[in-house]
MARBA-142449 format. One record per residue: x, y, z of N, C-alpha, C, O in turn; residue in one letter; residue number from 0. Coordinates in nm, 4 decimals. Example, Ala and Ser with C-alpha at 12.3 -4.5 7.8 and 13.67 -1.06 7.14 Angstrom:
<recs>
- n.px:n.py:n.pz:ca.px:ca.py:ca.pz:c.px:c.py:c.pz:o.px:o.py:o.pz:residuo:num
- 1.3190:-0.5690:0.7800:1.2300:-0.4500:0.7800:1.3200:-0.3300:0.7800:1.4236:-0.3319:0.8465:A:0
- 1.2850:-0.2250:0.7080:1.3670:-0.1060:0.7140:1.2900:0.0030:0.7870:1.3409:0.1138:0.8039:S:1
</recs>
This chain:
<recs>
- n.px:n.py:n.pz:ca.px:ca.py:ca.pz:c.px:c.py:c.pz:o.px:o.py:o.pz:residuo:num
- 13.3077:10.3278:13.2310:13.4064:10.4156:13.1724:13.5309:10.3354:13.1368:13.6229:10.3371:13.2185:X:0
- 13.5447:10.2656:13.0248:13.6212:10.1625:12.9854:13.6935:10.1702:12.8111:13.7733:10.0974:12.7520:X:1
- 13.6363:10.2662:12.7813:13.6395:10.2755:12.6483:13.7665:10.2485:12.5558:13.7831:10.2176:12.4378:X:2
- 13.8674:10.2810:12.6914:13.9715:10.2486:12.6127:14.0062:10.0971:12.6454:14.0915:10.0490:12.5708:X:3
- 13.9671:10.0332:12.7207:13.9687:9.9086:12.7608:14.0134:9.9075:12.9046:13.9862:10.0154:12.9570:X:4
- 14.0853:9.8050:13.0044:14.1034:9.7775:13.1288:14.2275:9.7663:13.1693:14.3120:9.7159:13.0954:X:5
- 14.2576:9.8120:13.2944:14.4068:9.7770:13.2986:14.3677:9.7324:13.4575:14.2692:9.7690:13.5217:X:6
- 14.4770:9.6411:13.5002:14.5219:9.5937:13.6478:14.5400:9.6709:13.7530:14.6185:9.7645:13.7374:X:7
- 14.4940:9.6593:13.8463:14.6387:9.7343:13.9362:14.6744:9.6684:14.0237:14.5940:9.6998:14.1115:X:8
- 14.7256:9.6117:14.0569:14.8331:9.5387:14.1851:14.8649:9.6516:14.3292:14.9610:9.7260:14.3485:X:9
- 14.7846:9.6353:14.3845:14.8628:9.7158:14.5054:14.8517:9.6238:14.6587:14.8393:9.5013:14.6570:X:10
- 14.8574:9.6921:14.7687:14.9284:9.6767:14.8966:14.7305:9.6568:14.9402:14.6324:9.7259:14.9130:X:11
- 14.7546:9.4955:15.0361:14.6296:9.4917:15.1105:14.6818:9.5553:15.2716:14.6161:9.5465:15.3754:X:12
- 14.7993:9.6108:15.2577:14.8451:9.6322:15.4367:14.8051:9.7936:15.4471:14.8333:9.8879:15.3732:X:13
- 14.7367:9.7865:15.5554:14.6790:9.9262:15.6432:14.7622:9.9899:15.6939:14.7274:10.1065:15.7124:X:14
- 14.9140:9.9524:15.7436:15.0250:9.9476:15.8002:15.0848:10.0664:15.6753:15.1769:10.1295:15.7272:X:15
- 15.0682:10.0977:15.5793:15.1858:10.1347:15.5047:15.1892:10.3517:15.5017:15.1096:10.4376:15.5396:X:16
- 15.3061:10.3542:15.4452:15.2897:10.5151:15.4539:15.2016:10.5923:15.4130:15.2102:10.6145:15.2922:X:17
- 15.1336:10.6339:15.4564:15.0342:10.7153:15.3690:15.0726:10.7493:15.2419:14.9933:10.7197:15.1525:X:18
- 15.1597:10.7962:15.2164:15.2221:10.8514:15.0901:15.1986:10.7563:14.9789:15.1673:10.8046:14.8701:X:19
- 15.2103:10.6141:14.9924:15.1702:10.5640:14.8615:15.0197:10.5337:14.8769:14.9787:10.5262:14.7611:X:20
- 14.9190:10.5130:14.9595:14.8011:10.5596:14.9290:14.7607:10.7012:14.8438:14.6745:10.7328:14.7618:X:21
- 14.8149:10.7328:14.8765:14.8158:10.9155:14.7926:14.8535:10.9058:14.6262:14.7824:10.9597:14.5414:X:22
- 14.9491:10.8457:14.6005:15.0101:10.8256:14.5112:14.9146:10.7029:14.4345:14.8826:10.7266:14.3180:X:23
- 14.8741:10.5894:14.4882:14.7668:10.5292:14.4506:14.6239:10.5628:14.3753:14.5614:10.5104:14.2831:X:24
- 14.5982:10.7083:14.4849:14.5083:10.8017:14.4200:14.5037:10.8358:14.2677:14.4126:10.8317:14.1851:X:25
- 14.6171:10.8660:14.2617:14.6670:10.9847:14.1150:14.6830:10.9025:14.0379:14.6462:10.9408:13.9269:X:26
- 14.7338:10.7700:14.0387:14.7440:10.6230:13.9456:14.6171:10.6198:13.8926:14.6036:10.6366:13.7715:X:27
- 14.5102:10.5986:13.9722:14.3390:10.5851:13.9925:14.3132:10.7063:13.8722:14.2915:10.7037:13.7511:X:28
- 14.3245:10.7869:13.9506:14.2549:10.9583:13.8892:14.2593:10.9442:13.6909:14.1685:10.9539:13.6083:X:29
- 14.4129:10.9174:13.6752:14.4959:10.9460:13.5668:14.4373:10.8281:13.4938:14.3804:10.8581:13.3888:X:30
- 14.4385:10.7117:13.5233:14.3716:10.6094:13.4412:14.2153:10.5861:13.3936:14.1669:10.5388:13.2907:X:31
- 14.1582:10.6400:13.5137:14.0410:10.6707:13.4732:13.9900:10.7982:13.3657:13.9053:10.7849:13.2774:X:32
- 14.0721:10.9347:13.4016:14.0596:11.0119:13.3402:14.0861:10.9797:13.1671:14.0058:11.0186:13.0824:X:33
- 14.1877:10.9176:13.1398:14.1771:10.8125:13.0352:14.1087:10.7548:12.9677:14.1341:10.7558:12.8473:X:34
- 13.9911:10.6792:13.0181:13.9013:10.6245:13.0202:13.8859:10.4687:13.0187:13.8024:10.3948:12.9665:X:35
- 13.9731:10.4511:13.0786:14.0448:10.3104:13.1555:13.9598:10.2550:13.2857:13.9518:10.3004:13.3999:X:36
- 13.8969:10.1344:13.2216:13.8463:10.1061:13.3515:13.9619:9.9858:13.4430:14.0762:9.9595:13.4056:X:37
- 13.9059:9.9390:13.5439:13.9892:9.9230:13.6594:13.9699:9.7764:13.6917:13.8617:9.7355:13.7337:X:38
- 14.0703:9.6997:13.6730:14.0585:9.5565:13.8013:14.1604:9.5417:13.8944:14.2799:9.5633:13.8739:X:39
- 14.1227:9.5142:13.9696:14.2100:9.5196:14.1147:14.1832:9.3967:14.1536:14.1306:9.3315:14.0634:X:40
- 14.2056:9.3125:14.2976:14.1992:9.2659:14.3608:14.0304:9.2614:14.4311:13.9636:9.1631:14.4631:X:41
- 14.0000:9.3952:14.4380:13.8336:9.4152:14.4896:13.8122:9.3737:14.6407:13.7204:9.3136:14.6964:X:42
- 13.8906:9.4096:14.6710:13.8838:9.3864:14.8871:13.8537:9.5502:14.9361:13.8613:9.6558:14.8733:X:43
- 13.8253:9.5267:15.0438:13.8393:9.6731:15.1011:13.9494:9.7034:15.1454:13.9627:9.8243:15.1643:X:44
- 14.0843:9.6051:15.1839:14.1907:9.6231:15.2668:14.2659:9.6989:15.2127:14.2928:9.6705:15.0960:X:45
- 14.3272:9.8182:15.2693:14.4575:9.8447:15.2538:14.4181:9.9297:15.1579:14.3052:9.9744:15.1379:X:46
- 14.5510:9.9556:15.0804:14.5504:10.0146:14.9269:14.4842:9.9627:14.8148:14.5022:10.0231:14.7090:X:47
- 14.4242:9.8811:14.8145:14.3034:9.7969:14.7537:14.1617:9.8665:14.7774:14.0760:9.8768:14.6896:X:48
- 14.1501:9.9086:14.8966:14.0665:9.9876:14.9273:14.0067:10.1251:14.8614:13.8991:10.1614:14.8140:X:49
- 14.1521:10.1884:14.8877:14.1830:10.3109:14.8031:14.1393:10.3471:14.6872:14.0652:10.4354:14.6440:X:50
- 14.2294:10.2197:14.6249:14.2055:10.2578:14.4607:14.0366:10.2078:14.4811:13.9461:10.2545:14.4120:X:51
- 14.0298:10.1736:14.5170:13.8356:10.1010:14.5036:13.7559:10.2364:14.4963:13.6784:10.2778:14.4102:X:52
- 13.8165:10.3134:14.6593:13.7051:10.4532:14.6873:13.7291:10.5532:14.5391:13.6459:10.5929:14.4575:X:53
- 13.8747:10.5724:14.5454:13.9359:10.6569:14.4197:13.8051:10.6169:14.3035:13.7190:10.7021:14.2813:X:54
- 13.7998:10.4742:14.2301:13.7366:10.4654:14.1261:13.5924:10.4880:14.1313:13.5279:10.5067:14.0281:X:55
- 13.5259:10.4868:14.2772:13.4451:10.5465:14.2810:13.3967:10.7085:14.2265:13.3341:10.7655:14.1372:X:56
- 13.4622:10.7293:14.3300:13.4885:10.8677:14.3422:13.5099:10.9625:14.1694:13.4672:11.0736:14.1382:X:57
- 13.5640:10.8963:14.1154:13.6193:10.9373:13.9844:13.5318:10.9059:13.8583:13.5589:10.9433:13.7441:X:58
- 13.4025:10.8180:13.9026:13.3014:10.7848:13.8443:13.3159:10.6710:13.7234:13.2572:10.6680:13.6153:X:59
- 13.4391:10.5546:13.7922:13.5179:10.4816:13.6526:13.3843:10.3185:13.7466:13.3101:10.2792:13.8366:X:60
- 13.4720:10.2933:13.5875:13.3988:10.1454:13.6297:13.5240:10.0152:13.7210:13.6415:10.0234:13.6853:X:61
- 13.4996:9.9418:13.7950:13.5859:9.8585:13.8438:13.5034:9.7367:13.8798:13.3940:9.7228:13.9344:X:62
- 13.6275:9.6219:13.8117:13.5872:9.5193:13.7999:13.6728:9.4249:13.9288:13.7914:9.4015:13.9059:X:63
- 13.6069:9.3667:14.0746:13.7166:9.3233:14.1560:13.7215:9.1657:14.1912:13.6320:9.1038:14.2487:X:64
- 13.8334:9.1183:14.1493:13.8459:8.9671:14.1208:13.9005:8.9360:14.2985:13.9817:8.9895:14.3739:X:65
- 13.7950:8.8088:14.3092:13.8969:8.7627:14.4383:13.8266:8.5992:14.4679:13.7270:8.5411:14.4248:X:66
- 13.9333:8.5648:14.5615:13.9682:8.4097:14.5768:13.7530:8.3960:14.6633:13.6955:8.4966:14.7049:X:67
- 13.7045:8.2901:14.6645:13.5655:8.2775:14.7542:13.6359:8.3133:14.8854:13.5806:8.3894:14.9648:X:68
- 13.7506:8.2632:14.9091:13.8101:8.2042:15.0760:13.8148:8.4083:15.1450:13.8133:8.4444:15.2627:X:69
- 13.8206:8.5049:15.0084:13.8583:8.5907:15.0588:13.6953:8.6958:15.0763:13.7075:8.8181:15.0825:X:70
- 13.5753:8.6412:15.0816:13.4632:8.6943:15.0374:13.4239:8.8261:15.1520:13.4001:8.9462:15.1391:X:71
- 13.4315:8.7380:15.2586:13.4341:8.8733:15.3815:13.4843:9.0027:15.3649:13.4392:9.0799:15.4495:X:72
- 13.5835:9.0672:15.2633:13.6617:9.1160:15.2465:13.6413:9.2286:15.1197:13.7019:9.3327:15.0945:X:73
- 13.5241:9.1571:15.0492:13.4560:9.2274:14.9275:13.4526:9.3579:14.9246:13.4116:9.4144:15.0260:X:74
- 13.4891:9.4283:14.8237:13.4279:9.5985:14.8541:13.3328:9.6117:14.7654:13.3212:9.5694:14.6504:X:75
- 13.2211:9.7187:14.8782:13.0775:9.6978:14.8329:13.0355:9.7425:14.7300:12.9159:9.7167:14.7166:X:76
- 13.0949:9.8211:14.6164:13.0584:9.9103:14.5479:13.1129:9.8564:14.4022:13.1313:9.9323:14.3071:X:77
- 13.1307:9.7474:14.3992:13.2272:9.7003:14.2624:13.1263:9.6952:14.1665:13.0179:9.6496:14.2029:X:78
- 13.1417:9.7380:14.0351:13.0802:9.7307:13.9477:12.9797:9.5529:13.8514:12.8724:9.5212:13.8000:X:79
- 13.1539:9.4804:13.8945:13.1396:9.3288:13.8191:13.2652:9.2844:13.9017:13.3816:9.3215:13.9168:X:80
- 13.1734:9.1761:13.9518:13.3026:9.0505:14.0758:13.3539:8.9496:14.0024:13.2626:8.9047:13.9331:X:81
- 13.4341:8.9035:13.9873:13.5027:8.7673:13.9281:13.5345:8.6906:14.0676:13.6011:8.7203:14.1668:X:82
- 13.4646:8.5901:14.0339:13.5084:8.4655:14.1751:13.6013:8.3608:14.1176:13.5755:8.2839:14.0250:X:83
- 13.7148:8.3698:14.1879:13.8050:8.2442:14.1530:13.7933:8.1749:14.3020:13.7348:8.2144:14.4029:X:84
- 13.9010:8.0113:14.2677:13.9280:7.8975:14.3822:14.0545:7.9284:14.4630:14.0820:7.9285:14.5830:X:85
- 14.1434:7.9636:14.3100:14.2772:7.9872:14.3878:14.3316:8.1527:14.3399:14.2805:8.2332:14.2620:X:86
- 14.4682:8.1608:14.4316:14.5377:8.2518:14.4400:14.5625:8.2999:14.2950:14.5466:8.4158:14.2567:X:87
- 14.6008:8.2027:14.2248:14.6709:8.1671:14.0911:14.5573:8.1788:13.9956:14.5615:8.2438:13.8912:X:88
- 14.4508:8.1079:14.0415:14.3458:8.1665:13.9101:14.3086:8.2862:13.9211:14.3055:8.3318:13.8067:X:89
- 14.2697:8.3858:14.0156:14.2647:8.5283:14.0748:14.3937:8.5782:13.9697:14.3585:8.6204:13.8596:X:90
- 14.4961:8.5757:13.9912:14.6231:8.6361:13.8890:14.5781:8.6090:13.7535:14.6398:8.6799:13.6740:X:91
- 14.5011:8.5398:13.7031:14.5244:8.5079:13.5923:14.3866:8.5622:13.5516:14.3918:8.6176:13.4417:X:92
- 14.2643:8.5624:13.6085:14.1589:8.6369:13.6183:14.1653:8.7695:13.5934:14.0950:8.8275:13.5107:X:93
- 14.2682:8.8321:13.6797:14.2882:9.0152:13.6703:14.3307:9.0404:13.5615:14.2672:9.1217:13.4943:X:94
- 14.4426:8.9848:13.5106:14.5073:9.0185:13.4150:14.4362:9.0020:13.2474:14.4714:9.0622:13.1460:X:95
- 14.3157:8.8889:13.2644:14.2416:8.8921:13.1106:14.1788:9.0030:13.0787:14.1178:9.0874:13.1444:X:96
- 14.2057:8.9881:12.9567:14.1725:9.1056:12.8639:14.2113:9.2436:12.9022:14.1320:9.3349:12.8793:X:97
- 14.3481:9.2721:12.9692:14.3435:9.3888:12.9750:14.4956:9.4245:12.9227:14.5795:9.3401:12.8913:X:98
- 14.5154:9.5838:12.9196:14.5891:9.6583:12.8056:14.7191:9.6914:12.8662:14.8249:9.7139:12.8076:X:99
- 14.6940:9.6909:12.9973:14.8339:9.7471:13.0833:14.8566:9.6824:13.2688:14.7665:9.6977:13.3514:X:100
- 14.9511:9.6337:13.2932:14.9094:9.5929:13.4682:15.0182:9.6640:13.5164:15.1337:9.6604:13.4740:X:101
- 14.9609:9.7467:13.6330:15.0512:9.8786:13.6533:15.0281:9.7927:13.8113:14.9253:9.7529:13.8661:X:102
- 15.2123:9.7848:13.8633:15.2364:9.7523:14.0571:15.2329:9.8659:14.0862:15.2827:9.9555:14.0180:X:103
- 15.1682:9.8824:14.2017:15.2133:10.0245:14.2984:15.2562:9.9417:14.3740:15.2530:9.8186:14.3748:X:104
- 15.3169:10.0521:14.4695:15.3995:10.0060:14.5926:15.3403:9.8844:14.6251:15.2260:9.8627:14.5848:X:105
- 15.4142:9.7814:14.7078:15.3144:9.7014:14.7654:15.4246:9.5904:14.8174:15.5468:9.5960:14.8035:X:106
- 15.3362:9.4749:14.8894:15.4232:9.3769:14.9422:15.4429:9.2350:14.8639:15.4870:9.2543:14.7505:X:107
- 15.4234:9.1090:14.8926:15.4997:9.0297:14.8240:15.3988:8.9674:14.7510:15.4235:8.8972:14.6530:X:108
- 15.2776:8.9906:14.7963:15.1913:8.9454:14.6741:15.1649:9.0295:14.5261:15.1199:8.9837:14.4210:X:109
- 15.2088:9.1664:14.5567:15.1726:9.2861:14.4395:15.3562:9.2235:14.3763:15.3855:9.2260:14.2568:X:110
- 15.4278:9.1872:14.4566:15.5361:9.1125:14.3715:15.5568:9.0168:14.3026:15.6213:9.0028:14.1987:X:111
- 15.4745:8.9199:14.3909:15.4043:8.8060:14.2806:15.3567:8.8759:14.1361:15.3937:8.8693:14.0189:X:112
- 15.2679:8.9368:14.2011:15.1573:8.9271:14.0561:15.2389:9.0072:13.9415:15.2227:8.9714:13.8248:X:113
- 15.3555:9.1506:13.9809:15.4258:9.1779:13.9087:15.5251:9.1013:13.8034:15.5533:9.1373:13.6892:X:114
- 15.5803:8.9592:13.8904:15.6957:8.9003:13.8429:15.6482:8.8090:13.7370:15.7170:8.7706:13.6424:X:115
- 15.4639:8.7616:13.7718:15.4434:8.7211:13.6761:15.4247:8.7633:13.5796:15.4848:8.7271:13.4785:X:116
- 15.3042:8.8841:13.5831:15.3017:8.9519:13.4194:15.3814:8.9281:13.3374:15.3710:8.8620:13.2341:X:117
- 15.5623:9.0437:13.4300:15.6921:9.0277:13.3445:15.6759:8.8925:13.2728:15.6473:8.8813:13.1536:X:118
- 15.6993:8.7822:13.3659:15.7421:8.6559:13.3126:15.5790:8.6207:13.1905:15.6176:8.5268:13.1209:X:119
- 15.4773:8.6457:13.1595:15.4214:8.6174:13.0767:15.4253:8.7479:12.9322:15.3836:8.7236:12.8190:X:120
- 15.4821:8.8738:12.9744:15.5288:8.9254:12.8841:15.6305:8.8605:12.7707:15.6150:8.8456:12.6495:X:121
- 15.7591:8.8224:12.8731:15.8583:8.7670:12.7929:15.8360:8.6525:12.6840:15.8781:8.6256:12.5715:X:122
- 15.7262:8.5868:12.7998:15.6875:8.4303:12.6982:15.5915:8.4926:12.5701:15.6050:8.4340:12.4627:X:123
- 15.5099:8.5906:12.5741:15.4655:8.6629:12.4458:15.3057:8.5762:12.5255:15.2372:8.4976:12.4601:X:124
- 15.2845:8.6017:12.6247:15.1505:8.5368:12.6506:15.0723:8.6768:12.7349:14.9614:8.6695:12.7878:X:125
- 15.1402:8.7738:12.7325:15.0642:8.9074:12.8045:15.1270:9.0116:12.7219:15.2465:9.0403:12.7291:X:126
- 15.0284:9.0758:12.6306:15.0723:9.1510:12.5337:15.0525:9.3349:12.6086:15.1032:9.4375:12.5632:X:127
- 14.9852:9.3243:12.7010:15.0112:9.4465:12.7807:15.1179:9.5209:12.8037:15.2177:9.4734:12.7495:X:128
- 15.1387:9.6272:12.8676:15.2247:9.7118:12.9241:15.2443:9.6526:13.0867:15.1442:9.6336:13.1559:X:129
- 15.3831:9.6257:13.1397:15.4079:9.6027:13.2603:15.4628:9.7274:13.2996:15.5422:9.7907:13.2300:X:130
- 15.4161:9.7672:13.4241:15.4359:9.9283:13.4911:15.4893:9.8605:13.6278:15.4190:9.7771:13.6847:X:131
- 15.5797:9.8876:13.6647:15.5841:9.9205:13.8485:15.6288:10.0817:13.8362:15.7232:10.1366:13.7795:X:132
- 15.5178:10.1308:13.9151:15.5174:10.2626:13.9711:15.6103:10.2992:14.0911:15.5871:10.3026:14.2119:X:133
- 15.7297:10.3270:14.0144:15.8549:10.3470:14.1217:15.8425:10.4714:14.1937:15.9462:10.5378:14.1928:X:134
- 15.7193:10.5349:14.2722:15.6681:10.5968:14.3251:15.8086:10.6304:14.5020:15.8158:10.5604:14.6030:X:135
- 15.8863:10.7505:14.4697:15.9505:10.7652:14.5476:16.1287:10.6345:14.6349:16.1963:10.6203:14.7368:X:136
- 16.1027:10.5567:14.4333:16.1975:10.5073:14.4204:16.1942:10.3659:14.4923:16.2948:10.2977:14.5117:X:137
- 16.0665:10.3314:14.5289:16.0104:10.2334:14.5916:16.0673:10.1172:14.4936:16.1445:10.0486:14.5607:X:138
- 16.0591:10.0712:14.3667:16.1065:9.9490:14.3260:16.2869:9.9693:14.2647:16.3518:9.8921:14.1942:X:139
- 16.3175:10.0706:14.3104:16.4453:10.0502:14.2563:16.5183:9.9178:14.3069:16.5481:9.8369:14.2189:X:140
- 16.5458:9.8911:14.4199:16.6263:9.7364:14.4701:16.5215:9.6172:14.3386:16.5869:9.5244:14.2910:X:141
- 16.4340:9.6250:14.3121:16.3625:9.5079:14.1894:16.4674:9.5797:14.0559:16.5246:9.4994:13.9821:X:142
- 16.4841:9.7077:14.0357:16.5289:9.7452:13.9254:16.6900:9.6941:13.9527:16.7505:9.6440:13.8579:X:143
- 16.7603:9.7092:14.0917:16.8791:9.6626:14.0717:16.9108:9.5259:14.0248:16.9812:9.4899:13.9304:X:144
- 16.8323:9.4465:14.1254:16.8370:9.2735:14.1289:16.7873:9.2373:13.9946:16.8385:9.1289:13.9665:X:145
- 16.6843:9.2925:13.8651:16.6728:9.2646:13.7457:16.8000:9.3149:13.6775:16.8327:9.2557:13.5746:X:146
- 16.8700:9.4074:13.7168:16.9500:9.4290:13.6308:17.0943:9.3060:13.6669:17.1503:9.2417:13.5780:X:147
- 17.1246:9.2993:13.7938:17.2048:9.1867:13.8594:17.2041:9.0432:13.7648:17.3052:8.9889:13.7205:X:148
- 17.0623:8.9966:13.7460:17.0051:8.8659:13.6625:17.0589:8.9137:13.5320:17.1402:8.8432:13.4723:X:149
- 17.0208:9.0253:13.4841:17.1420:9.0529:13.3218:17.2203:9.0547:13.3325:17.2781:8.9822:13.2515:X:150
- 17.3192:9.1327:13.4375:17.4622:9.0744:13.4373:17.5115:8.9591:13.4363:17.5986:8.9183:13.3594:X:151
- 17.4459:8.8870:13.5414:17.5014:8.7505:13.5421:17.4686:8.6355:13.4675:17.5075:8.5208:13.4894:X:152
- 17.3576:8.6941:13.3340:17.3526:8.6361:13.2157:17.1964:8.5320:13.2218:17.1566:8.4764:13.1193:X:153
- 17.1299:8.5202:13.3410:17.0328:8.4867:13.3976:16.8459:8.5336:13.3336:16.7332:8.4881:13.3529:X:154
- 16.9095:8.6530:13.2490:16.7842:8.7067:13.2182:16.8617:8.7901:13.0827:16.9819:8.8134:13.0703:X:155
- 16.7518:8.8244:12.9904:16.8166:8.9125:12.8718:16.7863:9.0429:12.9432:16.7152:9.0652:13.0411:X:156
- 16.8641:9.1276:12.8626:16.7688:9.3040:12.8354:16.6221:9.3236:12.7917:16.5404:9.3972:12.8470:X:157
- 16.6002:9.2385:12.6731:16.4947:9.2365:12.6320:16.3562:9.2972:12.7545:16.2754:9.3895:12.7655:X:158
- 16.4112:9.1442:12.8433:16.2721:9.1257:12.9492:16.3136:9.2432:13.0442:16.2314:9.2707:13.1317:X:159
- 16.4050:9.3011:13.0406:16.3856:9.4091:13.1629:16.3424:9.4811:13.1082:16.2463:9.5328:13.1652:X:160
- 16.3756:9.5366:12.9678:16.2905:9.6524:12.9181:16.1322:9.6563:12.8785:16.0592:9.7542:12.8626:X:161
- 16.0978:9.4879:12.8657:15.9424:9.5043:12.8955:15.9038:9.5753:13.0049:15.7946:9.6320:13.0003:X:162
- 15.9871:9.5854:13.1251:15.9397:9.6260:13.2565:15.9479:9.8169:13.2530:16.0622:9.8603:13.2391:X:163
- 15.8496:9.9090:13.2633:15.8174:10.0174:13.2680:15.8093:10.0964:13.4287:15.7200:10.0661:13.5078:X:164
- 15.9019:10.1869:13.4573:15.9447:10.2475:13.5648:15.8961:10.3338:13.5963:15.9365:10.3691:13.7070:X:165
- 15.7996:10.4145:13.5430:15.7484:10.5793:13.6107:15.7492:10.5768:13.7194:15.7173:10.4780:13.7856:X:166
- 15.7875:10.6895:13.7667:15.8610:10.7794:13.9082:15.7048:10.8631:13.9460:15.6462:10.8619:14.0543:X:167
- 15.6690:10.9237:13.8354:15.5195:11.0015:13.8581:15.3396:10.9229:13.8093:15.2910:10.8403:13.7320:X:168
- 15.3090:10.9964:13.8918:15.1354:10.9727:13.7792:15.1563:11.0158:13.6208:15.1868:10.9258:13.5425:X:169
- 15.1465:11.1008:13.5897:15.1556:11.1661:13.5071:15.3074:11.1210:13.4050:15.3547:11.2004:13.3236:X:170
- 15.3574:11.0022:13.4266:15.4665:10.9276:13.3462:15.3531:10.7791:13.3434:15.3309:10.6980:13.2535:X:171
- 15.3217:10.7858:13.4253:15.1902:10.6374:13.4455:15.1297:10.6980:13.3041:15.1756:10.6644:13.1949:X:172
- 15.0328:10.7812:13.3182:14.9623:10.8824:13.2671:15.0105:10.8385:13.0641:14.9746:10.7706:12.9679:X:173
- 15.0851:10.9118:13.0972:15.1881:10.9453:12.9192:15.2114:10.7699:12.8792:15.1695:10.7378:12.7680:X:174
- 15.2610:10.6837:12.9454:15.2505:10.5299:12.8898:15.1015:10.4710:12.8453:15.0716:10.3948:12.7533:X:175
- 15.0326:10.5258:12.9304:14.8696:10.4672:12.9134:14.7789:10.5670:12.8135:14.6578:10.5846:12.8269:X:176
- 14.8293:10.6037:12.7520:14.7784:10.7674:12.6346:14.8407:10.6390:12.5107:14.8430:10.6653:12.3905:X:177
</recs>
């Protein structure tokens, strides 16, 4: 279920986190698939990685889950098509081919990584996608302050912040990916 092509998702491998953005993870899942957006993730079972995995099940989408060999134990069983990378860095660069949009959910410093890069390959005109962080209960606002901080202090244009896409809801996820 891909028809419209593939998008990313970046989320949280920690088990630790509020339920609430697992939930919210869901409806990211639901809405993109309903779309007809298929899915690459990370492809682990951990965490919110997990989630969106069962979600795309569940929702009858296709998902494609890229991950490092070192991380193989970790596989979730149900993936449609695996991409094996060496490193961290080829994995980022793996998820992100060929696809139309890379949407962060909540998450920790690797779903920040992989966010900061997109941005930064947006700007260079080398990721022609949509960059999303799903400010899901206002979760990336301190990234929205500190990008805006780097424009003030002349460090970054407007341009590149406004590549960066903020929805608060699914259904603002939803309306960008339409």
């Amino acid at each position: 279920m891909d028809g419209k092509g593939k998008i990313v998702i970046y989320c949280s491998a920690s088990y630790d986190i509020d339920q609430k953005y697992n939930q919210a993870a869901r409806e990211v899942v639901r809405a993109a698939c309903s779309l007809g957006y298929g899915i690459v993730s990370g492809g682990t079972v951990k965490g919110t990685m997990g989630v969106v995995a069962d979600e795309v099940v569940r929702c009858g989408g296709t998902h494609t889950g890229v991950l490092p060999r070192f991380m193989s134990e970790y596989i979730y069983p149900a993936l449609d098509k695996v991409v094996w990378t060496d490193t961290m860095a080829e994995r980022k660069e793996a998820m992100r081919e060929g696809t139309v949009a890379a949407i962060a959910l909540p998450g920790g410093i690797g779903t920040l990584d992989e966010l900061i890069g997109t941005l930064t390959l947006a700007k260079l005109g080398k990721y022609s996608g949509k960059v999303i962080a799903f400010d899901y209960d206002g979760f990336f606002e301190p990234l929205k302050a500190l990008l805006e901080h780097y424009v003030s202090a002349g460090m970054m244009d407007t341009g590149t912040l406004e590549l960066l896409h903020l929805p608060r809801t699914a259904e603002e996820v939803a309306a960008l990916l339409k």
